[in-house]
PDB file with one MODEL, atoms N, CA, C and O in Angstrom:
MODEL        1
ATOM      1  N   UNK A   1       0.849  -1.188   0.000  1.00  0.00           N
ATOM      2  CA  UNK A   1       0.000   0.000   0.000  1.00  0.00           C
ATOM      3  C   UNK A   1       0.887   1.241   0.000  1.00  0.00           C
ATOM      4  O   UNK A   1       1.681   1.528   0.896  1.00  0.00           O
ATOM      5  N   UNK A   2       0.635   2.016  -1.226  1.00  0.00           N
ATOM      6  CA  UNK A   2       1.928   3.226  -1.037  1.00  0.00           C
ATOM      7  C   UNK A   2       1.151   4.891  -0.847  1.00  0.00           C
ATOM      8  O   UNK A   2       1.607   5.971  -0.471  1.00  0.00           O
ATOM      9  N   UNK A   3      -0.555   4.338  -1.427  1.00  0.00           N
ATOM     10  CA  UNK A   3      -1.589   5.086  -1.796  1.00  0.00           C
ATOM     11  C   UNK A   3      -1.811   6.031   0.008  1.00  0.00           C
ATOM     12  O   UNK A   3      -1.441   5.418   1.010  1.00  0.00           O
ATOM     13  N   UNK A   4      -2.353   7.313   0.141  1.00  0.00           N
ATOM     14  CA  UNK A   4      -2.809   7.922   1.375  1.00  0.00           C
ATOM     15  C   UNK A   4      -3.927   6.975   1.896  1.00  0.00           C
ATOM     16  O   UNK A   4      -4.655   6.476   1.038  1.00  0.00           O
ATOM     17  N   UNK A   5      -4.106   6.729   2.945  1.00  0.00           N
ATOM     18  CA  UNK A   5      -5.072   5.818   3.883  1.00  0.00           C
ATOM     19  C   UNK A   5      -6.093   6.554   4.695  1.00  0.00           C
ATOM     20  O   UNK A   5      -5.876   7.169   5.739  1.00  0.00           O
ATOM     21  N   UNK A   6      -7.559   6.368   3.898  1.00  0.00           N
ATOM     22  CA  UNK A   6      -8.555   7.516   4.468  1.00  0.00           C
ATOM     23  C   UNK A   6      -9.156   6.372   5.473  1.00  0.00           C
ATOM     24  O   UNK A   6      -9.039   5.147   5.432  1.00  0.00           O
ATOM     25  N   UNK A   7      -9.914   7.316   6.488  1.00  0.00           N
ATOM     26  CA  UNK A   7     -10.904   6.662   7.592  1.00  0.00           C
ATOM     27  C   UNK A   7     -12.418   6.913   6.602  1.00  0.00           C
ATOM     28  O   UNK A   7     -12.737   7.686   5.698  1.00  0.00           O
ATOM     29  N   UNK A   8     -13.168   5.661   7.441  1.00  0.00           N
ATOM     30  CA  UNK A   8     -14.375   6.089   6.874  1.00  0.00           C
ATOM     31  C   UNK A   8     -15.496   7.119   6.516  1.00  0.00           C
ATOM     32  O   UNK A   8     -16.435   7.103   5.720  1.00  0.00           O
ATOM     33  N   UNK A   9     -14.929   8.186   7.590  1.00  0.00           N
ATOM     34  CA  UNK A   9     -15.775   8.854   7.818  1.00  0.00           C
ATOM     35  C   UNK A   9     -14.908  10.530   6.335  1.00  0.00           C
ATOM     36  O   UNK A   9     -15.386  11.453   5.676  1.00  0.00           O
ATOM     37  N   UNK A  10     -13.915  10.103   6.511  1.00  0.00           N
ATOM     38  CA  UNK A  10     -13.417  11.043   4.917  1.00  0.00           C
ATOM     39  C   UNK A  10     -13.616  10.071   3.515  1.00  0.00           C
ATOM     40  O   UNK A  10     -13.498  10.549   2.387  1.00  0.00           O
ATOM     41  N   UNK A  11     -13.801   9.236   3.663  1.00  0.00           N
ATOM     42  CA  UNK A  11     -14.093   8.573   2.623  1.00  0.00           C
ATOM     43  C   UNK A  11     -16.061   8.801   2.319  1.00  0.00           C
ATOM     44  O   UNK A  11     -16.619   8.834   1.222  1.00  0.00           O
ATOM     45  N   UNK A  12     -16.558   8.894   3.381  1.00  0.00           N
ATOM     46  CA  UNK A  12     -17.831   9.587   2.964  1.00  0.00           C
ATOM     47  C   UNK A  12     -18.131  11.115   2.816  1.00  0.00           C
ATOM     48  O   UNK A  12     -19.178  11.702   2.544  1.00  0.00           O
ATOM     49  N   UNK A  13     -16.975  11.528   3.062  1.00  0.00           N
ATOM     50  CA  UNK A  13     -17.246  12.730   2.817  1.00  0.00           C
ATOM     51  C   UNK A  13     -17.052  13.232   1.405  1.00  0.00           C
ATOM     52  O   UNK A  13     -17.746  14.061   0.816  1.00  0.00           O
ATOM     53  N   UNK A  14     -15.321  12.184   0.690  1.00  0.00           N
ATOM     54  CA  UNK A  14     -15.258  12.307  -0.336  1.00  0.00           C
ATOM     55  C   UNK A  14     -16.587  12.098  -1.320  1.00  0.00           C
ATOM     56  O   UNK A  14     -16.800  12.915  -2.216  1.00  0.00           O
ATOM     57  N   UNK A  15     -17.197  11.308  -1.172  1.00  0.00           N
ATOM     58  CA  UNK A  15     -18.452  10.442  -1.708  1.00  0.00           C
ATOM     59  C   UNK A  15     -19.723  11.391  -1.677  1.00  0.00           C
ATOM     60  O   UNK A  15     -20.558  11.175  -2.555  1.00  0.00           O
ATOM     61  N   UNK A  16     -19.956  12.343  -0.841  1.00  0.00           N
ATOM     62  CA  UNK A  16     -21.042  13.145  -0.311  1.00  0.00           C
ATOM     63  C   UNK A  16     -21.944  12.165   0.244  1.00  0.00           C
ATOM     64  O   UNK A  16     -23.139  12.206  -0.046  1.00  0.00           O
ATOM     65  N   UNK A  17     -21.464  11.269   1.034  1.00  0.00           N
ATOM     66  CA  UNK A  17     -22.636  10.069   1.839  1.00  0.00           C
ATOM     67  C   UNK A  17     -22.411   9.962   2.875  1.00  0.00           C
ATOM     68  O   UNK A  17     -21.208   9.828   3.100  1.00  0.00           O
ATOM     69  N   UNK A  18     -23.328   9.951   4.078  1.00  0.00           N
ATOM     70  CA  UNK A  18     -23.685   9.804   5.248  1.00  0.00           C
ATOM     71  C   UNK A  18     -22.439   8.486   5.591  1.00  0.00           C
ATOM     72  O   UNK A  18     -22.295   7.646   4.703  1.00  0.00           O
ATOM     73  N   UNK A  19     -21.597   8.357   6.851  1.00  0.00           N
ATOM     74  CA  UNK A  19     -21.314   6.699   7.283  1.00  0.00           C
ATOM     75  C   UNK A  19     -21.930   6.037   7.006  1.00  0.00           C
ATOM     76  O   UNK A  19     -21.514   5.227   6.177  1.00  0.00           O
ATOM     77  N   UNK A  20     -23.002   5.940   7.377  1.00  0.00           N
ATOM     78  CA  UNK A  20     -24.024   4.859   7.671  1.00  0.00           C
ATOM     79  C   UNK A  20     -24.311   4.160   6.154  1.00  0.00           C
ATOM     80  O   UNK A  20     -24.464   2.943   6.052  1.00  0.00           O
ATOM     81  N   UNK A  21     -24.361   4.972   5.115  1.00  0.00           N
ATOM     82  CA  UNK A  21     -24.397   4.385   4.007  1.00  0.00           C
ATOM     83  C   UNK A  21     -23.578   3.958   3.532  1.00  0.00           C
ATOM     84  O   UNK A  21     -23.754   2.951   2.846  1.00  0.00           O
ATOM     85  N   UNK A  22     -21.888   4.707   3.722  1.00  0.00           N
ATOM     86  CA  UNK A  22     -20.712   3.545   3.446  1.00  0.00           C
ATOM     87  C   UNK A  22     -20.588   2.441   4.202  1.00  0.00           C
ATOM     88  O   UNK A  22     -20.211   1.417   3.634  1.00  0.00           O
ATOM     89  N   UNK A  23     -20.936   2.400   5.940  1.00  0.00           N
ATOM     90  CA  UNK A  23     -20.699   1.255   6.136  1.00  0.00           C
ATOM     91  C   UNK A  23     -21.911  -0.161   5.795  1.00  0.00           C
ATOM     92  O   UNK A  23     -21.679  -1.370   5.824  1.00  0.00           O
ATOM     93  N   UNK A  24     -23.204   0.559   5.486  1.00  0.00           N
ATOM     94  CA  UNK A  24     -23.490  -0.447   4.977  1.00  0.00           C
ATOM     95  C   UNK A  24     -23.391  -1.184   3.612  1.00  0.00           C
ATOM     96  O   UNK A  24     -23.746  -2.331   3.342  1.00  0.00           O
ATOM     97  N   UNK A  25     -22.532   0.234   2.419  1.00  0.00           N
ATOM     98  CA  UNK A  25     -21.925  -0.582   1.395  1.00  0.00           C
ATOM     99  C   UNK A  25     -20.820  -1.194   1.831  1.00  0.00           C
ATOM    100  O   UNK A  25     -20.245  -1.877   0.983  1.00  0.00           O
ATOM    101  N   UNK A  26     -20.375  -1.156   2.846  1.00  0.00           N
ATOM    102  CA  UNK A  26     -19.367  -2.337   3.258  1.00  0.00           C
ATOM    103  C   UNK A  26     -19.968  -3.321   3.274  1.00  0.00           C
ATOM    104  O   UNK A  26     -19.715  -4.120   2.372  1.00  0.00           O
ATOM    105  N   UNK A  27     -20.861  -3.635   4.143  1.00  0.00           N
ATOM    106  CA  UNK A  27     -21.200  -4.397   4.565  1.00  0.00           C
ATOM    107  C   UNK A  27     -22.382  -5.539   3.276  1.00  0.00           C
ATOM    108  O   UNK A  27     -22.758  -6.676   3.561  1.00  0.00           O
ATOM    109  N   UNK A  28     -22.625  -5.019   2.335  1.00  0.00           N
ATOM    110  CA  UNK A  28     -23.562  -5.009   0.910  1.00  0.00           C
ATOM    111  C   UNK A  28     -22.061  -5.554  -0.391  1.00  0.00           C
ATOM    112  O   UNK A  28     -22.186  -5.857  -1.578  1.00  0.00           O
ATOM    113  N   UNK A  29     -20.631  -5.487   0.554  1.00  0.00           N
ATOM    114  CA  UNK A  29     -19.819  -5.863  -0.704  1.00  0.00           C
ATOM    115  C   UNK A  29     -19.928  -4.899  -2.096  1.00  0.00           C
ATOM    116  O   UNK A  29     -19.708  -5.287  -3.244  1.00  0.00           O
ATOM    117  N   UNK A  30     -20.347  -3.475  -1.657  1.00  0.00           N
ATOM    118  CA  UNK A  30     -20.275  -2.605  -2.972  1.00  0.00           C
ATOM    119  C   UNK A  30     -19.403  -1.486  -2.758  1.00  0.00           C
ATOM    120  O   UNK A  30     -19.010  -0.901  -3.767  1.00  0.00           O
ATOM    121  N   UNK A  31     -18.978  -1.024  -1.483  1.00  0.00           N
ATOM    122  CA  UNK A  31     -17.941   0.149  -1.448  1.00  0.00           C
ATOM    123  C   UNK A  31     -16.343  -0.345  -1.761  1.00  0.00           C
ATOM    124  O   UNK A  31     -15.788  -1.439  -1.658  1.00  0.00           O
ATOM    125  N   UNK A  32     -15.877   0.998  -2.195  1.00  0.00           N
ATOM    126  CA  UNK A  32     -14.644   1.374  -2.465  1.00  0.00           C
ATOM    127  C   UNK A  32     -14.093  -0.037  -1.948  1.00  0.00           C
ATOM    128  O   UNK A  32     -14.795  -0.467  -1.032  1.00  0.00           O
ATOM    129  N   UNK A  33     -12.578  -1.221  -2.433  1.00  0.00           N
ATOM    130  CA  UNK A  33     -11.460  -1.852  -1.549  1.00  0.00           C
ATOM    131  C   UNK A  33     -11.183  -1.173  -0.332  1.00  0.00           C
ATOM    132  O   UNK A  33     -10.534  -0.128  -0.387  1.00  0.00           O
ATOM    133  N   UNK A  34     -11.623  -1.661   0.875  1.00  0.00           N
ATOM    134  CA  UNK A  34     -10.791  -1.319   1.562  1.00  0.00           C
ATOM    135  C   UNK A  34      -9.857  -2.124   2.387  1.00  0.00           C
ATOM    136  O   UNK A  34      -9.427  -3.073   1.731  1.00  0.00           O
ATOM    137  N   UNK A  35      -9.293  -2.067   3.855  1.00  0.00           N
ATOM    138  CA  UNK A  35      -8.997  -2.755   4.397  1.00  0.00           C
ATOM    139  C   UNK A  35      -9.140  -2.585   5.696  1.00  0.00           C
ATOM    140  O   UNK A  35      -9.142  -1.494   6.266  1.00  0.00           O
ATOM    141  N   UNK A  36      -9.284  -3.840   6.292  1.00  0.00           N
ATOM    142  CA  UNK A  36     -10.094  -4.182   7.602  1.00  0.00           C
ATOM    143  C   UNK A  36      -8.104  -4.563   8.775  1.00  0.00           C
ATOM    144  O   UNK A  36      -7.556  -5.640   9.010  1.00  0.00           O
ATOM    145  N   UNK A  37      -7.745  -3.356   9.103  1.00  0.00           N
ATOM    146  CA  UNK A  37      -6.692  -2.995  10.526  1.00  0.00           C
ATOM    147  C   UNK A  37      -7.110  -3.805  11.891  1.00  0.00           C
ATOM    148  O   UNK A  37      -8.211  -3.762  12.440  1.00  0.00           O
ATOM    149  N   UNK A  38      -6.007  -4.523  12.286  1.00  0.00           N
ATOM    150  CA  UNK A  38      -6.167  -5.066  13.688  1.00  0.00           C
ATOM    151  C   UNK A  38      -6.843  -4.302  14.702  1.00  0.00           C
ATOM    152  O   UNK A  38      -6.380  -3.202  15.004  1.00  0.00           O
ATOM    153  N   UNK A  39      -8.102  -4.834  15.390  1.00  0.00           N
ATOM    154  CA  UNK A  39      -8.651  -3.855  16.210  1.00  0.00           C
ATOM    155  C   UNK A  39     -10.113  -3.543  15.668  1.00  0.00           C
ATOM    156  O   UNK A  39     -11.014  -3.151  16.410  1.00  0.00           O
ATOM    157  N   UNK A  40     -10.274  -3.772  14.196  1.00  0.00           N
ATOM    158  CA  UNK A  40     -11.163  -3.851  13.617  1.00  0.00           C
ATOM    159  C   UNK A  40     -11.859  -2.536  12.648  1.00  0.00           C
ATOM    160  O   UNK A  40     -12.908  -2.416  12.014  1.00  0.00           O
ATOM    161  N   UNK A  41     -10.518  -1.537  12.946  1.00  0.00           N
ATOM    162  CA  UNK A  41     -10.085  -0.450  11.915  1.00  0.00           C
ATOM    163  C   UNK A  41     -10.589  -0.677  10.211  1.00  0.00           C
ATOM    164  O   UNK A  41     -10.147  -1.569   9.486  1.00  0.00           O
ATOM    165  N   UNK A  42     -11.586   0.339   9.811  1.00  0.00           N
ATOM    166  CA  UNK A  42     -11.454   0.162   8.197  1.00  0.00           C
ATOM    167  C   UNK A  42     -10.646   1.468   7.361  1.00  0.00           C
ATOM    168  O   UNK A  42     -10.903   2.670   7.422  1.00  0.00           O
ATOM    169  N   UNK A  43      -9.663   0.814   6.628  1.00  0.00           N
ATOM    170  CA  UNK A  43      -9.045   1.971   5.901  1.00  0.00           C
ATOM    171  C   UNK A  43      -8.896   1.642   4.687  1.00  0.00           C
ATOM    172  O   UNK A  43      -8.406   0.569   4.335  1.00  0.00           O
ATOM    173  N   UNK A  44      -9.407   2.761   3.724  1.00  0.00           N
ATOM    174  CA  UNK A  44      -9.428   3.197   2.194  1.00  0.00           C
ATOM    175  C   UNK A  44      -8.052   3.603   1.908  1.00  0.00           C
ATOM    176  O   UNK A  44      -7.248   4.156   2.659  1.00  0.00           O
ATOM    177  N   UNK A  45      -7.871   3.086   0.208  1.00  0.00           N
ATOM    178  CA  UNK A  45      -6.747   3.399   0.088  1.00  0.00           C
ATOM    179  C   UNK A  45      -7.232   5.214  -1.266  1.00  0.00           C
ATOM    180  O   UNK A  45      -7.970   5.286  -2.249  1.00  0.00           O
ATOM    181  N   UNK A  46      -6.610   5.975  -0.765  1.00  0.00           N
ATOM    182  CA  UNK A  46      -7.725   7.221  -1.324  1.00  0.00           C
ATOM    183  C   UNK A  46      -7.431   6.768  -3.234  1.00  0.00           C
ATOM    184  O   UNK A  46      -8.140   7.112  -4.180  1.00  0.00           O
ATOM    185  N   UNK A  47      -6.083   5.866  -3.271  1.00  0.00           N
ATOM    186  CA  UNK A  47      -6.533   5.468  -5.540  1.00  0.00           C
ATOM    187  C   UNK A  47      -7.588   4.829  -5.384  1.00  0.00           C
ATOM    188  O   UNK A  47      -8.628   4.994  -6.021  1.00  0.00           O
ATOM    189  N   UNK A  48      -7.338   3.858  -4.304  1.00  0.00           N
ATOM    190  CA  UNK A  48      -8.642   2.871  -4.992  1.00  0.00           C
ATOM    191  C   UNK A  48     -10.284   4.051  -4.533  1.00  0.00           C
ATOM    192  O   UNK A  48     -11.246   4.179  -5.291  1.00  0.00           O
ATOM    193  N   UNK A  49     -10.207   4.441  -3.743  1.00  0.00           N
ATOM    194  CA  UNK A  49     -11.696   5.217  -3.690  1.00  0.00           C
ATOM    195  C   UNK A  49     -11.934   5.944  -5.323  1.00  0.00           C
ATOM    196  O   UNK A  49     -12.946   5.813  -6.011  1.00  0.00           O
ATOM    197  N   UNK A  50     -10.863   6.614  -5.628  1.00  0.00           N
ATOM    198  CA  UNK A  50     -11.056   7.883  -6.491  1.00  0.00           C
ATOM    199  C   UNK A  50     -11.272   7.047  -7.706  1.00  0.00           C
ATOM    200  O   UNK A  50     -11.985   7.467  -8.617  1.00  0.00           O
ATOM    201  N   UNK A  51     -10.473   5.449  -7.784  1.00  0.00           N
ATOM    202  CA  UNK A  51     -10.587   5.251  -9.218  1.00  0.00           C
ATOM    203  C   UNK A  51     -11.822   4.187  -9.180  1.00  0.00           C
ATOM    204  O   UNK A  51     -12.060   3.665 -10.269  1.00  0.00           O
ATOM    205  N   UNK A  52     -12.774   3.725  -7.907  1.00  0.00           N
ATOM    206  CA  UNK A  52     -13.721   3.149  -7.804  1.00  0.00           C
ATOM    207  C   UNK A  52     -14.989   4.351  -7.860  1.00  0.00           C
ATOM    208  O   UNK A  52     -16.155   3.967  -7.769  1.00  0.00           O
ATOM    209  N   UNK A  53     -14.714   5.619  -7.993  1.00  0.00           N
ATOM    210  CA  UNK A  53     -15.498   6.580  -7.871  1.00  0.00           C
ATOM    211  C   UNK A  53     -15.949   7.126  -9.577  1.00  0.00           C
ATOM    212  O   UNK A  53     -17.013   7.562 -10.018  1.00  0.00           O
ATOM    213  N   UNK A  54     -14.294   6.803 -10.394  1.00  0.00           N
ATOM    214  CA  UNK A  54     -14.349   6.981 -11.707  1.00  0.00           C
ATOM    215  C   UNK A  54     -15.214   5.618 -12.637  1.00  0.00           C
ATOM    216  O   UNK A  54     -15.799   5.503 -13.714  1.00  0.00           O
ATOM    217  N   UNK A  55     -14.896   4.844 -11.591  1.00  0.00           N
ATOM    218  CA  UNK A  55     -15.775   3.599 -12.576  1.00  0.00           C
ATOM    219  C   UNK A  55     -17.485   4.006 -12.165  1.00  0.00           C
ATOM    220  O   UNK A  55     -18.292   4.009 -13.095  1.00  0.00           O
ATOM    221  N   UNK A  56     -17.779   4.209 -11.304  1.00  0.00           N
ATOM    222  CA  UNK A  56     -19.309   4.369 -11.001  1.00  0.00           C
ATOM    223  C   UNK A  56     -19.746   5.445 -11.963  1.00  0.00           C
ATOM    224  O   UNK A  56     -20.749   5.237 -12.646  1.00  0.00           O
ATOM    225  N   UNK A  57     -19.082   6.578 -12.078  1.00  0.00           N
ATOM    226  CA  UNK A  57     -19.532   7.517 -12.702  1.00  0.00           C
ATOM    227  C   UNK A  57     -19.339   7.084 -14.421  1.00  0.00           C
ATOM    228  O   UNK A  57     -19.994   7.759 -15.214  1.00  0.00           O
ATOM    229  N   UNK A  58     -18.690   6.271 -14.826  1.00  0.00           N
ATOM    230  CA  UNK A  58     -18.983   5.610 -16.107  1.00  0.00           C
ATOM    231  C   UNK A  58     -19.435   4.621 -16.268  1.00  0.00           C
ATOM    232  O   UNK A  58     -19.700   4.362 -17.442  1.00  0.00           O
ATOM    233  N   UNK A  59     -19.740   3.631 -15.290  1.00  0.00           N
ATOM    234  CA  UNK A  59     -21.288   2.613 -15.504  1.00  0.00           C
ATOM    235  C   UNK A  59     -22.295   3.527 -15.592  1.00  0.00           C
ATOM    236  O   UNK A  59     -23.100   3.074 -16.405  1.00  0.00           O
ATOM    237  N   UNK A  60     -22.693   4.653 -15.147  1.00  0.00           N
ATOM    238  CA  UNK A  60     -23.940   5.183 -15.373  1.00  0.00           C
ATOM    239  C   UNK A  60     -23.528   6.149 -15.837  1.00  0.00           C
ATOM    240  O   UNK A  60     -23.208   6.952 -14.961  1.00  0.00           O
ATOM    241  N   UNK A  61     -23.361   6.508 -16.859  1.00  0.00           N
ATOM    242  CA  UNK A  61     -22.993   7.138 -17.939  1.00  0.00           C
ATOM    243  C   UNK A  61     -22.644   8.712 -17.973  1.00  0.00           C
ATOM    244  O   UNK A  61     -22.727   9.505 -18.911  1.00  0.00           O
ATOM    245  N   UNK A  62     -22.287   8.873 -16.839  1.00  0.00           N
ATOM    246  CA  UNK A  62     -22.325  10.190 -16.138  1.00  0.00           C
ATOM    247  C   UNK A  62     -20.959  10.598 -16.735  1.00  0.00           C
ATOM    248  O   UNK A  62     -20.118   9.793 -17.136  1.00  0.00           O
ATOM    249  N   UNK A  63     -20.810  12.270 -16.747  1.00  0.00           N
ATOM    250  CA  UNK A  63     -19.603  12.620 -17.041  1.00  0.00           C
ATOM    251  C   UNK A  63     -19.409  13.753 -15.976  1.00  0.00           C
ATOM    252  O   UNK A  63     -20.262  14.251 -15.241  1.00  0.00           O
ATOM    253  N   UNK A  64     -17.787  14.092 -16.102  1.00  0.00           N
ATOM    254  CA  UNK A  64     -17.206  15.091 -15.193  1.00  0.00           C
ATOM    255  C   UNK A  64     -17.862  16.239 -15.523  1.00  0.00           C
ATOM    256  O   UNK A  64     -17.603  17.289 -14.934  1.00  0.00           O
TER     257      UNK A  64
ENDMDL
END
């Protein structure tokens, strides 16, 4: 991992979504890779958010 390491709660912010809705796309197997830290820590790696953010916005055909 060489990428910056967001907490969940900046990773929904990046997203404009409530926690509660990232952690239940955690929990739904549809949010961003992340990784699950001893202790039970979840951390985003901020490529994979941004380039899991670029694929959503081109499955639905959305542009910048």
């Amino acid at each position: 991992m060489s990428s910056e390491l967001l907490t969940v709660r900046e990773v929904a912010e990046i997203l404009t979504i409530s926690q509660a809705t990232l952690r239940g796309w955690i929990k739904e197997n549809t949010a961003p890779k992340y990784y699950r830290l001893n202790g039970g820590a979840i951390r985003f790696e901020k490529a994979d958010v941004l380039g899991w953010l670029e694929q959503q916005i081109e499955s639905y055909g959305g542009s910048r």
